[in-house]
C-alpha positions in Angstrom: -15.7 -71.7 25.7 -15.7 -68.1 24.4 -19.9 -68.5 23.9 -20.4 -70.2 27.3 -18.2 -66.7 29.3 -20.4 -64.2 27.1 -23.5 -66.1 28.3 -22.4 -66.3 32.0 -21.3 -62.0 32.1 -25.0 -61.4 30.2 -26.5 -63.9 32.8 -24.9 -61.5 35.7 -26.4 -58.1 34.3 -29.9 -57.5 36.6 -32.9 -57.2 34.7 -33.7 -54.2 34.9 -30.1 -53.1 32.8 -32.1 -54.6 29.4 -34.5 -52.8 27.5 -37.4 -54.9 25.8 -40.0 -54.2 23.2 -42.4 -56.5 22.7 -43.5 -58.1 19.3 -47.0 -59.0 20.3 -49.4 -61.0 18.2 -52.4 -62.8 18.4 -51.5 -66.6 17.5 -50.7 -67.5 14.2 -50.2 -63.6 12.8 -46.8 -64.2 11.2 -44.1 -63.4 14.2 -42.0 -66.1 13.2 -41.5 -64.4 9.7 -40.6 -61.0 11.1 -38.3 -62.6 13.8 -36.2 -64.4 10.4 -36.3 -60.7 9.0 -34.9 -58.8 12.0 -32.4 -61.2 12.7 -30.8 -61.0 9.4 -31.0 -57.5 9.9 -29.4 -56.8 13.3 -27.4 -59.9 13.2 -28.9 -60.6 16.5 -31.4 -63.5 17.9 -34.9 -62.4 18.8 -36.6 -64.2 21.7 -40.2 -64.9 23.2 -41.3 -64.9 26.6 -42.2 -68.5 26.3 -40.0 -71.9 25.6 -41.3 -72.5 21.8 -40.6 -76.1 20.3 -42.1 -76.3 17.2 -41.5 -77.6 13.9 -43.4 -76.0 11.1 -41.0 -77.6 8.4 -38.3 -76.0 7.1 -37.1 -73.1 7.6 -39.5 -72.3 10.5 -38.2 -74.5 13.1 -38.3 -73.1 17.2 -36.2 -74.8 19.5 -35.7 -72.4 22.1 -32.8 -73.0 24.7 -35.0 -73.9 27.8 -32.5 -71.9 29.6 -34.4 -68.5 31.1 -32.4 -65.7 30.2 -31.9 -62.3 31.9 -33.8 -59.8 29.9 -36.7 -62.2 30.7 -38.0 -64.7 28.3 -36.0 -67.6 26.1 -34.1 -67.7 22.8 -32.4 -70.2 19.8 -28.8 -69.8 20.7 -27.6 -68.7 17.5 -31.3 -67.2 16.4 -33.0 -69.4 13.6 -30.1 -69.3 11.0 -27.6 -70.6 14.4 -24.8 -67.4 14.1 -26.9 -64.8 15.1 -25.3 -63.0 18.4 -27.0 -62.9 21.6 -29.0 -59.8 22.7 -26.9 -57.7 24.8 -27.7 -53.9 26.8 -26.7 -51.9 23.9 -30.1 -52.2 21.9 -33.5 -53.6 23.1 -34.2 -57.1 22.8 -37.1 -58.0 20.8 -39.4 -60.4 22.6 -42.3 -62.0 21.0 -45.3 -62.4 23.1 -49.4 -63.5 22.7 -50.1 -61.5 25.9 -53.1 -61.6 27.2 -54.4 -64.6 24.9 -51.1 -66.5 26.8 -49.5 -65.3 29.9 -46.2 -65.7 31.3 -44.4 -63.8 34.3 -42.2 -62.2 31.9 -45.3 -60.4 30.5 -45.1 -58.2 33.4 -41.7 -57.1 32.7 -40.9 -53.3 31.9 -40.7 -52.2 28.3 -39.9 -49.5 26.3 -42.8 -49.8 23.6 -44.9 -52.5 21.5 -44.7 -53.9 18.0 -48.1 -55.3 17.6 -48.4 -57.4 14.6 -52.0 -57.9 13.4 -53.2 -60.5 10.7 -56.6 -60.5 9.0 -58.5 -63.0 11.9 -60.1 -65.3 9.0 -56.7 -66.2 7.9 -55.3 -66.3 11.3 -58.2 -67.8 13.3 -58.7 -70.4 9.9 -54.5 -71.2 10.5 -55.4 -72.0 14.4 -58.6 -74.6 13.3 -55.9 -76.4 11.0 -56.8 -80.2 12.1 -59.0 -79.7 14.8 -62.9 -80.4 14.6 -64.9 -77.5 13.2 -67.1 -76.6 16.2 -69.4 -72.9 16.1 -68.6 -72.7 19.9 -64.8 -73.0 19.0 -64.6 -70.3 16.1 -66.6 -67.6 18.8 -64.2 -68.2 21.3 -61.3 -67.8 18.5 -63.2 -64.4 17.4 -63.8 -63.1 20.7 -60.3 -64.0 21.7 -58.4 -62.2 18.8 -60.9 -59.0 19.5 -59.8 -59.2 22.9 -56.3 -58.9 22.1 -56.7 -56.1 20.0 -58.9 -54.3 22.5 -55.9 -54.6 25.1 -53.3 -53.1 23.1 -55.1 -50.3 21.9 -55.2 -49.3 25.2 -51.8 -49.8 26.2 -48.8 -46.7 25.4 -46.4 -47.0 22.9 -48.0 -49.1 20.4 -47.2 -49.5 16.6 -49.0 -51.5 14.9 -48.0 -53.5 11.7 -50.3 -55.4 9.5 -49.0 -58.3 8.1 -51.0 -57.4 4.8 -48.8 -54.3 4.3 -45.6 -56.3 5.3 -46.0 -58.7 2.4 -47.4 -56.1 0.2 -44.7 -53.6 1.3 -41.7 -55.3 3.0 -38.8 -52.5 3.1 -41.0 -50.0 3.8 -42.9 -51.6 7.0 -39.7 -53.7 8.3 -37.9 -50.2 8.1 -40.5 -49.4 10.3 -39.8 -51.9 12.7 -36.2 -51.5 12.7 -37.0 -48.0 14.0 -39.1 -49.3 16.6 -36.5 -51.7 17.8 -34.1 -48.8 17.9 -31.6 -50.2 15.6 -30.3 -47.5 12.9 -32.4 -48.4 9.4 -29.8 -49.6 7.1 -31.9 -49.7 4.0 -29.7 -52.1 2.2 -29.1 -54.5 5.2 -33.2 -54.3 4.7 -33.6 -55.2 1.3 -31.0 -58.3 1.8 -33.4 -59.3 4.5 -36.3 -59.6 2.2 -34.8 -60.6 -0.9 -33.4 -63.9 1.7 -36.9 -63.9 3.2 -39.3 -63.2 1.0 -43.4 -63.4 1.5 -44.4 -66.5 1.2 -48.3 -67.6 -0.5 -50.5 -68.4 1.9 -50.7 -71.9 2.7 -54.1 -72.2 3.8 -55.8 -73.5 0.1 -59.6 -74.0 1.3 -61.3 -70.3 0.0 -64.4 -72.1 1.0 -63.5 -72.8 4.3 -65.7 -70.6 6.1 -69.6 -71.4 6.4 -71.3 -68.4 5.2 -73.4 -68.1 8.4 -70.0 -68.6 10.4 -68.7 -65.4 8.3 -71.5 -63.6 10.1 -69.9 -64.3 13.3 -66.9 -61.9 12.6 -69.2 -59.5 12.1 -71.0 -59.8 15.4 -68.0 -60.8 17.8 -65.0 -58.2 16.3 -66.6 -56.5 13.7 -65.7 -52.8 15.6 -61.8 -54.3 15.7 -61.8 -55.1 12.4 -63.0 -52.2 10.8 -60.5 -49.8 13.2 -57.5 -52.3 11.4 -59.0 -52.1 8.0 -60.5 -55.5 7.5 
């Protein structure tokens, strides 16, 4: 009863009282990790600007509450662990987004900056061709679209950009980073609790071969300026 009157006073606050940043990715860059890290953080559920229902396997398993909520996008009542609190005026809400590889109406909502979250594209771009046919046409359109994403928010204000490389390689230092950018205070010990619960995982995609060598070429030719400007 006490959840269901917090939900209906947030419900009444306009829109425009919440403050968002967006945690923008191109698909399959690791968002779902970094959501698991800031809510053990905060204490607080993240949220997306889509309804996600996905089961990756334990623990990464989405089932966001198809009910719209009024900083403008969707969320797990109770965050992925179940007693995170929901987000409320006092800090910005982090929202997850793929905008504009995906588009919603809440993309369009004020913000106060971005969090983009950027994966090397072979490993992301390989993770989105998991079980479909291998097709040239396919893996340009992949290509083009992740340098596409990167070329929009390079031009948009307020970016900070995290590589998912440095956040396994260095995970206090870059979620610290993050935390700042949400606008949370950095607790450095709440940090380190996060990533000792939530470690980086290996990779999961075991085919080093997967990659033609005339289809590594192609990342060359259709984001090679993108890549270099992120370090790949």
């Amino acid at each position: 009863m006490r959840l269901v009157l917090v939900l209906l006073l947030l419900i009444s606050l306009p829109l425009m009282a919440w403050e968002r940043v967006y945690l923008a990715s191109y698909p399959r860059s690791g968002t779902h990790w970094v959501r698991y890290l800031v809510e053990e953080v905060t204490g607080v559920a993240t949220g997306a600007v889509y309804c996600d229902n996905i089961n990756f396997g334990e623990p990464l398993t989405v089932n966001h509450d198809p009910n719209h909520r009024p900083w403008g996008g969707y969320t797990i009542i109770g965050g992925y662990e179940g007693n995170r609190s929901e987000p409320t005026p006092e800090y910005p809400v982090l929202i997850k987004t793929h905008y504009p590889v995906a588009k919603t109406p809440d993309d369009h909502n004020e913000y106060l900056r971005t969090i983009r979250l950027v994966r090397d594209p072979k490993e992301t771009i390989r993770s989105c061709m998991r079980g479909v046919k291998h097709e040239r046409s396919r893996l340009i359109s992949l290509i083009r679209g992740w340098a596409h994403f990167q070329n929009y928010w390079d031009q948009q204000r307020d970016v900070i950009t995290i590589r998912y490389e440095d956040l396994k390689e260095s995970p206090e230092e870059e979620l610290a980073r993050i935390i700042a950018a949400l606008g949370y205070p950095v607790d450095c010990e709440a940090i380190r609790g996060a990533v000792e619960r939530y470690p980086p995982l290996p990779s999961r995609l075991d085919n080093p071969n997967f990659y033609a060598e005339e289809e590594l070429v192609l990342f060359d030719i259709y984001a090679g300026r993108e890549m270099a400007q992120l370090g790949y």
